[in-house]
C-alpha positions as CSV (number, residue, x, y, z in Angstrom):
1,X,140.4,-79.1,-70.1
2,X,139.5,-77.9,-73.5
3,X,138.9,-74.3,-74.0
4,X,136.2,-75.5,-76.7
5,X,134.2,-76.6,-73.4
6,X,134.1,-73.8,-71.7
7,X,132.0,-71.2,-73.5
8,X,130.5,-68.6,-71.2
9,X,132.7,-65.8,-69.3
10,X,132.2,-65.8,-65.3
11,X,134.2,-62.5,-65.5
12,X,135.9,-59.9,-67.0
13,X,138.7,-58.0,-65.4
14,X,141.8,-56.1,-67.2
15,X,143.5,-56.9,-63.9
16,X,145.5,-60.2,-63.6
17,X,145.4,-60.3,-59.6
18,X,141.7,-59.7,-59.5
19,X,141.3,-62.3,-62.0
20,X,143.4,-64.8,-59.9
21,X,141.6,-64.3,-56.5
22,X,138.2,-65.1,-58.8
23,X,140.0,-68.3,-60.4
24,X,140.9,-69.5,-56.8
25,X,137.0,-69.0,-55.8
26,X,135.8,-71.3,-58.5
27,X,138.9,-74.1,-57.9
28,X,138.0,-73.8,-53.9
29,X,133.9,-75.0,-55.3
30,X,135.2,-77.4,-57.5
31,X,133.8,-75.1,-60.4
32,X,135.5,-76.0,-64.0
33,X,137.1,-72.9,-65.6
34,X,140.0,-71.1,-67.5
35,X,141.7,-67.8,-67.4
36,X,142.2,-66.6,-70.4
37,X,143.4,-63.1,-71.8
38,X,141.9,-61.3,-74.7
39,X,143.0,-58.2,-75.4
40,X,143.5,-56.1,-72.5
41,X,141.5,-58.2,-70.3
42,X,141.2,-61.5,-68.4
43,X,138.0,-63.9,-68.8
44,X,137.3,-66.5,-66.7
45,X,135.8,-69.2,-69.3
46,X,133.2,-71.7,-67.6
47,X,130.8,-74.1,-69.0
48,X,127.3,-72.5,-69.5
49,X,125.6,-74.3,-67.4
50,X,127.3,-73.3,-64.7
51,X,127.8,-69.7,-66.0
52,X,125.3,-68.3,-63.6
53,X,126.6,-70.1,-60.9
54,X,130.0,-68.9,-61.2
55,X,129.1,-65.1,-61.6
56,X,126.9,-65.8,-58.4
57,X,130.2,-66.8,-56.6
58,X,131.6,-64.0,-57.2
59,X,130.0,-61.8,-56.9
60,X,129.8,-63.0,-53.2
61,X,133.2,-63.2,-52.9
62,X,133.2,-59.3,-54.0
63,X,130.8,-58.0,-51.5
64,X,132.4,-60.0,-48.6
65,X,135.6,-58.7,-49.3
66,X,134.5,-54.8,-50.4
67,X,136.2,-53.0,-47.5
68,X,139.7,-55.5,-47.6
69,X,141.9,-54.5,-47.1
70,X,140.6,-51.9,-45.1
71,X,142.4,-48.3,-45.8
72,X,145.5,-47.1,-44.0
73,X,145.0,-45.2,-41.0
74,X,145.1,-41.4,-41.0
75,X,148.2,-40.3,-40.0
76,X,146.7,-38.7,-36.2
77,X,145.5,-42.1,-35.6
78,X,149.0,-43.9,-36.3
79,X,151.0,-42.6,-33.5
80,X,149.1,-41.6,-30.3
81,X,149.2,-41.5,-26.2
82,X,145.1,-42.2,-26.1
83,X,143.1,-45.1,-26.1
84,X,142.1,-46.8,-29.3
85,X,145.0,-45.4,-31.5
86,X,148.3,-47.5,-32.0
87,X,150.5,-46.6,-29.0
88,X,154.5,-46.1,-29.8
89,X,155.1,-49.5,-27.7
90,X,158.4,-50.1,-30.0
91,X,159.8,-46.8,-29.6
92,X,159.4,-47.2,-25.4
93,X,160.6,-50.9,-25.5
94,X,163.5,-49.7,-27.5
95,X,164.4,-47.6,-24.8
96,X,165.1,-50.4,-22.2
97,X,167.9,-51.7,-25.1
98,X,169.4,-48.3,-25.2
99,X,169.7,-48.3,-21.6
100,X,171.2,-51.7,-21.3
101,X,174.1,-50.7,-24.1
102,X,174.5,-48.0,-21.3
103,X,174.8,-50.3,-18.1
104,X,175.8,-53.2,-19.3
105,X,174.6,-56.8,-17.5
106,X,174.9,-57.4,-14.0
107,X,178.2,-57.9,-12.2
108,X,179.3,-57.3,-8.1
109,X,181.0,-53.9,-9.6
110,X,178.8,-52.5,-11.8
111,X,177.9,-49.2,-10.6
112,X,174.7,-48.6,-12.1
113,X,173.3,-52.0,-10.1
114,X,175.2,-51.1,-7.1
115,X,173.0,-47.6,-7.1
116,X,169.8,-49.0,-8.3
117,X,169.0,-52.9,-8.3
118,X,166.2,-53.6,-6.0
119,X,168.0,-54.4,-2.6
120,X,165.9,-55.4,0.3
121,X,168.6,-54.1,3.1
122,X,169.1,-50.3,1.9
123,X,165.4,-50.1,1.0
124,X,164.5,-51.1,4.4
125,X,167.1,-50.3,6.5
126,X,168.7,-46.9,4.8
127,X,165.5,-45.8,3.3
128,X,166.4,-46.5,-0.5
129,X,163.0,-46.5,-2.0
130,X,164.1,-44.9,-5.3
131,X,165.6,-48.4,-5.8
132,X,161.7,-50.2,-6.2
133,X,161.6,-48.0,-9.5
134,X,165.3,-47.8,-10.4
135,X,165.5,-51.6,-10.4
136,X,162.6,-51.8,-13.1
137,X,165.0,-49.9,-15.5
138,X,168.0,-52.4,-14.9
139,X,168.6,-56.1,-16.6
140,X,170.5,-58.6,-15.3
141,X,171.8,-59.9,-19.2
142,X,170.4,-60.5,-22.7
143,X,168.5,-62.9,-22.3
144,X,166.8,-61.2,-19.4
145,X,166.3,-58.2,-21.3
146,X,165.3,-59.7,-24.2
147,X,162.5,-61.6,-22.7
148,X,160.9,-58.8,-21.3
149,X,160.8,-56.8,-24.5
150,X,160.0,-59.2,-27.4
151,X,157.3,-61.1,-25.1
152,X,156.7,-58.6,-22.1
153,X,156.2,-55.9,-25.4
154,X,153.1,-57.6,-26.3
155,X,151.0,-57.0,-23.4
156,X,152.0,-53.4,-22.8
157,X,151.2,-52.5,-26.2
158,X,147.4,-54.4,-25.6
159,X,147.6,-52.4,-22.1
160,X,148.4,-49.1,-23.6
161,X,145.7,-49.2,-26.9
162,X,143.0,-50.1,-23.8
163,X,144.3,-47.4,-21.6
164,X,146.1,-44.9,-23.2
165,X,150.1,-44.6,-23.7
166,X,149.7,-42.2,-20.9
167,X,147.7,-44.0,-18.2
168,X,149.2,-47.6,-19.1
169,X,152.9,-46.9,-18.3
170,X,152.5,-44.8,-15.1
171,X,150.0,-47.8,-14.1
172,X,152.9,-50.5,-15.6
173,X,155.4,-48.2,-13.0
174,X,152.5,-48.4,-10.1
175,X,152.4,-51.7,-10.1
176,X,156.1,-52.6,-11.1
177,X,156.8,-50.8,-8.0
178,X,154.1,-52.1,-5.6
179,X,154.9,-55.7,-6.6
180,X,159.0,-54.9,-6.0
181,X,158.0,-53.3,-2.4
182,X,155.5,-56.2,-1.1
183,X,158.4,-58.6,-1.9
184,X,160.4,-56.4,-0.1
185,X,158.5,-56.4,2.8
186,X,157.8,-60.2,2.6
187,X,161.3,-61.9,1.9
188,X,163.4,-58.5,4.1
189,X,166.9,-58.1,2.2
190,X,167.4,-59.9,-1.1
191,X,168.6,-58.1,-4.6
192,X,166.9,-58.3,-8.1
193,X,166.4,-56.5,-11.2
194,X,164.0,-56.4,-14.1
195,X,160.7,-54.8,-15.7
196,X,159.3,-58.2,-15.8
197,X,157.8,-57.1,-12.7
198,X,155.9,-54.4,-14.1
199,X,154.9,-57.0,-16.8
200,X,153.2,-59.2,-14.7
201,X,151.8,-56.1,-13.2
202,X,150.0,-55.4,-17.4
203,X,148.8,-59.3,-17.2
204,X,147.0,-58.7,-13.8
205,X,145.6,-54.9,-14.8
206,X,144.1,-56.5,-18.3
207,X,142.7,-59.7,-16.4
208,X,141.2,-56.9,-13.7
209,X,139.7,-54.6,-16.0
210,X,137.9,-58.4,-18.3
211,X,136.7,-59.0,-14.8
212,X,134.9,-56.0,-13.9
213,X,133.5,-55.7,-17.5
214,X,131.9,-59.0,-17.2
215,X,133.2,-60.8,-18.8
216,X,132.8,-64.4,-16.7
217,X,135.7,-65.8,-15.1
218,X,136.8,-68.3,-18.2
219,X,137.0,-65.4,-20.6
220,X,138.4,-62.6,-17.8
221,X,141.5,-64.9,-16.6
222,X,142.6,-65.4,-20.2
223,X,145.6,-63.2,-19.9
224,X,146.7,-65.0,-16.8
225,X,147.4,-68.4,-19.2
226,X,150.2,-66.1,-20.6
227,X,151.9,-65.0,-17.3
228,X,152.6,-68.6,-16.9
229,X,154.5,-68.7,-20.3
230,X,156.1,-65.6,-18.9
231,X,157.3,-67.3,-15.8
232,X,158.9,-70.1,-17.9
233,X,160.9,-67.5,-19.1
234,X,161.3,-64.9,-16.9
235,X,160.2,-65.9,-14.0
236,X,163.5,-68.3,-13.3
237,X,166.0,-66.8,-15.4
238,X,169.6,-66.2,-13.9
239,X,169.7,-65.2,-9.8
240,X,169.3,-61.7,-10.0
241,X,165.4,-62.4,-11.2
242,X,162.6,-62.6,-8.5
243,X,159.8,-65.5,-9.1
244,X,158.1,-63.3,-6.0
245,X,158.1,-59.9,-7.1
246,X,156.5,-61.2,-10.8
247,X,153.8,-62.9,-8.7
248,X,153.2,-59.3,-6.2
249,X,153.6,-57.4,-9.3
250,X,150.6,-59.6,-11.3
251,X,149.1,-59.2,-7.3
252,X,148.9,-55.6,-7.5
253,X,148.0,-55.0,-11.1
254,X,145.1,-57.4,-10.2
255,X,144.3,-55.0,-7.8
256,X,144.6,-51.8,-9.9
257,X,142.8,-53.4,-12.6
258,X,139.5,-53.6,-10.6
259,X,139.9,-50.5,-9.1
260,X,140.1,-48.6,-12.4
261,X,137.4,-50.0,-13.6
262,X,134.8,-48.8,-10.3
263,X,136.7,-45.1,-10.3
264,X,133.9,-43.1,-12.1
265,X,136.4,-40.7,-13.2
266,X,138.0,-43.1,-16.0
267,X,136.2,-41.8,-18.8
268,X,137.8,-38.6,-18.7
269,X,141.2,-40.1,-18.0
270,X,141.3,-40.7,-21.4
271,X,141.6,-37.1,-22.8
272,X,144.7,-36.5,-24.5
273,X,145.8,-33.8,-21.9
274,X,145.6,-36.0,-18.8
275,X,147.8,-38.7,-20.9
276,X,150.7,-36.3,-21.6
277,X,150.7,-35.6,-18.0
278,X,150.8,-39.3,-17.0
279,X,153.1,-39.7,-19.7
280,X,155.7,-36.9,-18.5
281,X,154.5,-37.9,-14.7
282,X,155.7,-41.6,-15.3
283,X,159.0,-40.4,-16.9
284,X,160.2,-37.8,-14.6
285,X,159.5,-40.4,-11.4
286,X,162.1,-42.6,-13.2
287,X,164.5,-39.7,-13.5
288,X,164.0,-38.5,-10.2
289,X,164.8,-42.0,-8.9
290,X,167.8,-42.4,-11.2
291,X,168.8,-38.7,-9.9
292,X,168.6,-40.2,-6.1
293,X,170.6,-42.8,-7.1
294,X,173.2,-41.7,-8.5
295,X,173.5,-38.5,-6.2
């Protein structure tokens, strides 16, 4: 198009990227135009007919887009244990890899699985329960592992900005537990390992606490569409996982889910002084277990 044909300026900007966003507004309504610099600034060059128009647009497209992006976060609201603030999900996650590079995958004599893996005989018959949160910890190989932190990673972190840091992992470890011990109790002696359990355990606890808020049974069972992606995955991956303990653990967090909801004590659950203590609470069960393991 001719510049001769476009007489009247839309806009004026001495930025080039502003300028651009605007030029993209007028090609997305079909509205002739050309960028063109004079001086220190960038005019967008329209017929003048459609002159008023084109400042109309955007304008528009200014207001919508005032607050965007929207300003970092301070830095107390980056890194937090309470609800509503981003919870350190990676740094936790990260931890089940470091722990791996310590144990290594599954084999008949490994001795970290020989002391901890979830195994129906000693729980029931030598009283072994530390082994219901010890196997939690444990992966039976990459793939495994991997699974449960890349995918299993996600809900946790939705878990733990809804709950709390604090709250969501010692509720994770509730139900990772309860779901390992009804399976237990069900199937009598078999062995398997895996957080996936505890997993399951976030995709019931978020579909518990949609249910309770209303939300309508469509809506409130959302999550559960994802624990079947999760059971393609992790649910049938290499013998030492447990198709039973992911469904008891999403049982149980079901369960806990609900229940949170009706305890009329929640609100203040999410103070940053009961979090820490759920947050130290939930890691020194796991050491204690570990510490009964391997004593």
């Amino acid at each position: 198009m001719d510049t001769h044909d476009l007489t009247g300026a839309a806009g004026a900007t001495p930025d080039y990227h502003t300028a651009s966003l605007w030029s993209l507004v007028l090609l997305a309504l079909d509205i002739p135009h050309e960028l063109v610099r004079r001086d220190t600034v960038w005019l967008l060059v329209v017929p003048a007919e459609l002159e008023t128009a084109a400042r109309r647009e955007i304008a528009s497209f200014e207001e919508e887009n005032r607050d965007w992006p929207p300003p970092p976060p301070a830095a107390s609201e980056r890194f937090s244990l309470t609800p509503g603030h981003e919870p350190p999900t990676v740094l936790l996650m990260g931890g089940f890899v470091l722990f791996y590079l310590v144990t290594g995958p599954w084999t008949d004599n490994n001795p970290w699985f020989t002391a901890g893996a979830v195994d129906g005989g000693r729980i029931l018959h030598a009283g072994e329960w530390w082994r219901l949160v010890t196997g939690l910890t444990l992966h039976a190989g990459p793939v495994h592992l991997l699974g449960n932190v890349l995918i299993g990673g996600l809900l946790v972190h939705f878990l733990c900005k809804r709950l709390g840091t604090g709250l969501g992992w010692l509720l994770l470890l509730l139900t990772g537990a309860a779901g390992n011990l009804l399976n237990v109790l069900l199937r009598g002696e078999h062995a398997a390992v895996g957080f996936s359990t505890a997993i399951f355990g976030a995709v019931g606890l978020l579909s518990g606490l949609r249910l309770r808020q209303g939300a309508g049974p469509g809506k409130a069972l959302l999550p559960l569409g994802t624990a079947l992606s999760l059971l393609a995955l992790l649910g049938t991956e290499g013998e030492h996982t447990d198709l039973g303990a992911h469904l008891w653990g999403l049982a149980a967090g079901l369960i806990l889910g609900l229940a949170a909801t009706y305890a009329p004590f929640m609100r203040r659950l999410a103070a940053p002084a009961w979090q820490v203590g759920f947050f130290l609470l939930t890691v020194l069960t796991i050491a204690a277990s570990w510490a009964l393991a391997l004593g």
